[in-house]
N, C-alpha and C positions, 0 to 999 in steps of 0.2 A: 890846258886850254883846248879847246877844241873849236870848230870850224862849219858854218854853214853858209851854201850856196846859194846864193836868190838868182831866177832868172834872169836876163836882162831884159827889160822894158823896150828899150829902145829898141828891139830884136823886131817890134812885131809891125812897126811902119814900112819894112821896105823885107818881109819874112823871104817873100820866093828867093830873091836874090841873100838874103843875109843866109839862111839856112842850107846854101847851096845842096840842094835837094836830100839834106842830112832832115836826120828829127828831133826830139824833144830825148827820148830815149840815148844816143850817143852823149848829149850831156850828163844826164843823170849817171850814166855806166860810168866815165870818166871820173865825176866826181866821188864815187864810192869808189872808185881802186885809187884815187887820188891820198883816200881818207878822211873826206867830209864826213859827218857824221849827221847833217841835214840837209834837203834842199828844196826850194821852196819855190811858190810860184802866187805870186800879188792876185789882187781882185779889183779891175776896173770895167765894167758891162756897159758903159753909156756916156763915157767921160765928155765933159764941156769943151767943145772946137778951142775954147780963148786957152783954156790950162791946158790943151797938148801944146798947142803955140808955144805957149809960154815952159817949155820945157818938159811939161808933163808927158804921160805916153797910155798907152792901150794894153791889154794884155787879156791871153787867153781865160775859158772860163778854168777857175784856179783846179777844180773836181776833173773835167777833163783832163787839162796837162800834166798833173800829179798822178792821174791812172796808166799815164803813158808812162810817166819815169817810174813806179812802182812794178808795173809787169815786167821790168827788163832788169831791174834788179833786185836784189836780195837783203843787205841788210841798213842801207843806210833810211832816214827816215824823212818822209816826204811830208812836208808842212804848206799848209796855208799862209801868207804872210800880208801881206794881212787881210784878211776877210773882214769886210765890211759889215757888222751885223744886221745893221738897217735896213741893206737892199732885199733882204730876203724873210720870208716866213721861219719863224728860227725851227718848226716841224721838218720843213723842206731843207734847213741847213743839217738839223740831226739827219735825215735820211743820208742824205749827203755823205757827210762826216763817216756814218756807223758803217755803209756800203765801202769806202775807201779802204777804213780801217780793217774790215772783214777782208776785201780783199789782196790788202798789202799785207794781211798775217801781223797788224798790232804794230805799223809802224807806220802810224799818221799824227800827228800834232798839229795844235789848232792853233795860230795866231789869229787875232780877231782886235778891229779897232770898234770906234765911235763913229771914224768918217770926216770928212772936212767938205767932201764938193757939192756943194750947194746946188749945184746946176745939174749933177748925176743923180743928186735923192733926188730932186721933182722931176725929173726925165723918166725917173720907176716907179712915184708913186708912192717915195717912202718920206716918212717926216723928220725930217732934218730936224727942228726947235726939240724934238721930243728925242733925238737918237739916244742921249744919255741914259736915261731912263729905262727906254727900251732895252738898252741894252742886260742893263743888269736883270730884269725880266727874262729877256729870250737866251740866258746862259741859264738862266733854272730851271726854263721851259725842256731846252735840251736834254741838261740831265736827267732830267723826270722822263721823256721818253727814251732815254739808253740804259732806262730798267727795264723792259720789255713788258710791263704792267700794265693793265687801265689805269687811266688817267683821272683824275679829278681834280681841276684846275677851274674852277666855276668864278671863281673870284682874283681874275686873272685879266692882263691883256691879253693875251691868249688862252684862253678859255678852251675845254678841250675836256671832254665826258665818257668815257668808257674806250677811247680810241688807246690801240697800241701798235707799236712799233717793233718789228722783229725785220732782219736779223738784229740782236744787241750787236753792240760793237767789241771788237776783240779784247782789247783793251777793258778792263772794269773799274771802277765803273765806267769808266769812258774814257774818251784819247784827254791828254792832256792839253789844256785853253791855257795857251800864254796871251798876257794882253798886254799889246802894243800902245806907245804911247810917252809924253811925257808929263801930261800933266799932271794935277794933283790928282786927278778925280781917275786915270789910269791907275796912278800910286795905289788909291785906296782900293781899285778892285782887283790888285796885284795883289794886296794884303786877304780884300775881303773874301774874294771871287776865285782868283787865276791860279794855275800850277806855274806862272811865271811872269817873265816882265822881255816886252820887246823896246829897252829905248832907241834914240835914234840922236845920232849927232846932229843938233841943229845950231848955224851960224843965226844972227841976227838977221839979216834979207832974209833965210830960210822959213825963219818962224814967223814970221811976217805975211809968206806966201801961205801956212801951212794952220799956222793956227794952234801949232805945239810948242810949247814953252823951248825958250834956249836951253841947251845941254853940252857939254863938253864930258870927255873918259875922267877928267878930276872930280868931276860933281858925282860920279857914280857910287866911288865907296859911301859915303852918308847918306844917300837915296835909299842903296841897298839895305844897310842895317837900320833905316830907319821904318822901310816894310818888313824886316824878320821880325824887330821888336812889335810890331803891329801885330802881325800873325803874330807870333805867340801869345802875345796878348788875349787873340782870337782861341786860344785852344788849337792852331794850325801851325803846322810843320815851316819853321823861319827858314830852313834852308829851301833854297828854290833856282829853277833855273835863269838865266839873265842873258839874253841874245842879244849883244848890242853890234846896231852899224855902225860904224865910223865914216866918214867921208872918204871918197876912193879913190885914189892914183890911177893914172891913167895907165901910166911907165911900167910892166911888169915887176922891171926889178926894184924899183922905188916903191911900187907895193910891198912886195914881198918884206923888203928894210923895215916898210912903216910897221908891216903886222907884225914881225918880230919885236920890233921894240915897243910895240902898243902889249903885245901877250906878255912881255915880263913886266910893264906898268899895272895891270891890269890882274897877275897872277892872284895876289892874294885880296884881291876886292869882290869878290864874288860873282864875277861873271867867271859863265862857264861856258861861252861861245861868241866869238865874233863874226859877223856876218859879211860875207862879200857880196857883190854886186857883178856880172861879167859886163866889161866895157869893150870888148873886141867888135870889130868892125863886120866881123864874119864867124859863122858857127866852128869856122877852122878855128878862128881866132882864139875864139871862144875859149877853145877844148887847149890851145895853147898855153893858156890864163892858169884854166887848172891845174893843169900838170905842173907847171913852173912853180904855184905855190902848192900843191903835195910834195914837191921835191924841195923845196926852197925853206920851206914853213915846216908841214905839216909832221914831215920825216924828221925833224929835226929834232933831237934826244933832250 
């Protein structure tokens, strides 16, 4: 089993004080000598005052702060988690995406959703009734410009005529798009679309807030084999990657217990990463979190 780091959200409402004038980079180091093997940084540009209240949060643009933890380290890999597709021109996401990847030397992965906040798409612009749709558009759009070819997409939402894109990205043909989610219509672009699947544990009130179907770590093994048999179906490779979050301990050491005995529940279902969340009060705190589960978890034979 292996391990990925998500920033913490709640980091960015009170930054000057929570980061005690440390950076984004101190994290990222830590968690590669920790032994993470990803870490990752959300996509919220415009969020609705009512969903921070209500527990939601803010966060850096995800391209920035992933540039910052990729310059200062060397092998671990810095992810989008999830990128919204919607809010952006999916051209300007490939640009995006290809530029990271080129300069992290082929260690960027794409998490990418549908989206839920109603009040953030028309705050940008973008259409929420239609993001499904789009979405599975601006993932072909993408790869079609991380061939570095003209383009001829005429018959397209995105329409697009003799334009190309260079640098390609390190990666060929391109970084891998896992897709976030739990519902069916995630499922099927996890089979049809994704080099992977991000679910997320969701209680009852959760998926009520959020708009993603309930999910618990029991439901994951027949999720899983029931997208391989789909991919294969497809002529596409059944094994895949599987990033699940679990819900998260506040208690370091009551973490650490849980993720031990979730990674031997968990071992032979086909996930190949669980993701943490940092809930420390302080960028110290932070950096505390991880060390305790590299030492705790990660090292452990």
């Amino acid at each position: 089993m292996q391990y990925s780091y998500q920033f913490p959200g709640h980091a960015l409402a009170q930054w000057d004080a929570w980061a005690e004038g440390r950076d984004l980079t101190d994290i990222a180091v830590c968690a590669e000598e920790a032994g993470f093997d990803v870490v990752s940084a959300t996509d919220h540009p415009f969020p609705g005052g009512r969903w921070v209240d209500n527990g939601g949060h803010h966060a850096f643009d995800p391209f920035v702060a992933l540039s910052f933890m990729a310059s200062a380290t060397t092998t671990i890999r810095v992810m989008t988690f999830l990128l919204v597709s919607g809010y952006r021109n999916p051209y300007l996401m490939a640009k995006s995406i290809s530029s990271l990847d080129v300069l992290s030397r082929g260690r960027t992965a794409i998490g990418m959703g549908a989206g839920y906040q109603r009040r953030e798409f028309a705050a940008l612009g973008a259409d929420f009734p239609r993001r499904g749709p789009l979405f599975d558009e601006a993932v072909a759009a993408m790869r079609e410009a991380w061939l570095g070819e003209p383009l001829l997409r005429e018959e397209s939402e995105f329409p697009a005529t003799g334009n190309v894109m260079l640098p390609r990205p390190r990666q060929r043909p391109g970084p891998p798009i896992l897709i976030g989610g739990n519902s069916k219509a995630a499922m099927r672009r996890v089979a049809e679309l994704g080099d992977g699947w991000l679910p997320f544990e969701q209680t009852a009130p959760m998926a009520e807030t959020t708009g993603t179907p309930r999910l618990s770590a029991d439901d994951l093994p027949d999720h899983i084999s029931a997208i391989g048999e789909r991919r294969a179906a497809l002529g596409r490779d059944p094994h895949f990657e599987v990033i699940y979050t679990p819900l998260q301990h506040d208690d370091p050491a009551r973490r650490a217990d849980a993720l031990m005995e979730l990674s031997a529940r968990l071992e032979s279902s086909g996930v190949t990463h669980i993701a943490l969340e940092g809930t420390g009060p302080t960028l110290s705190a932070c950096i505390n979190e991880i060390e305790h589960i590299g030492d705790a978890v990660i090292a452990k034979p």
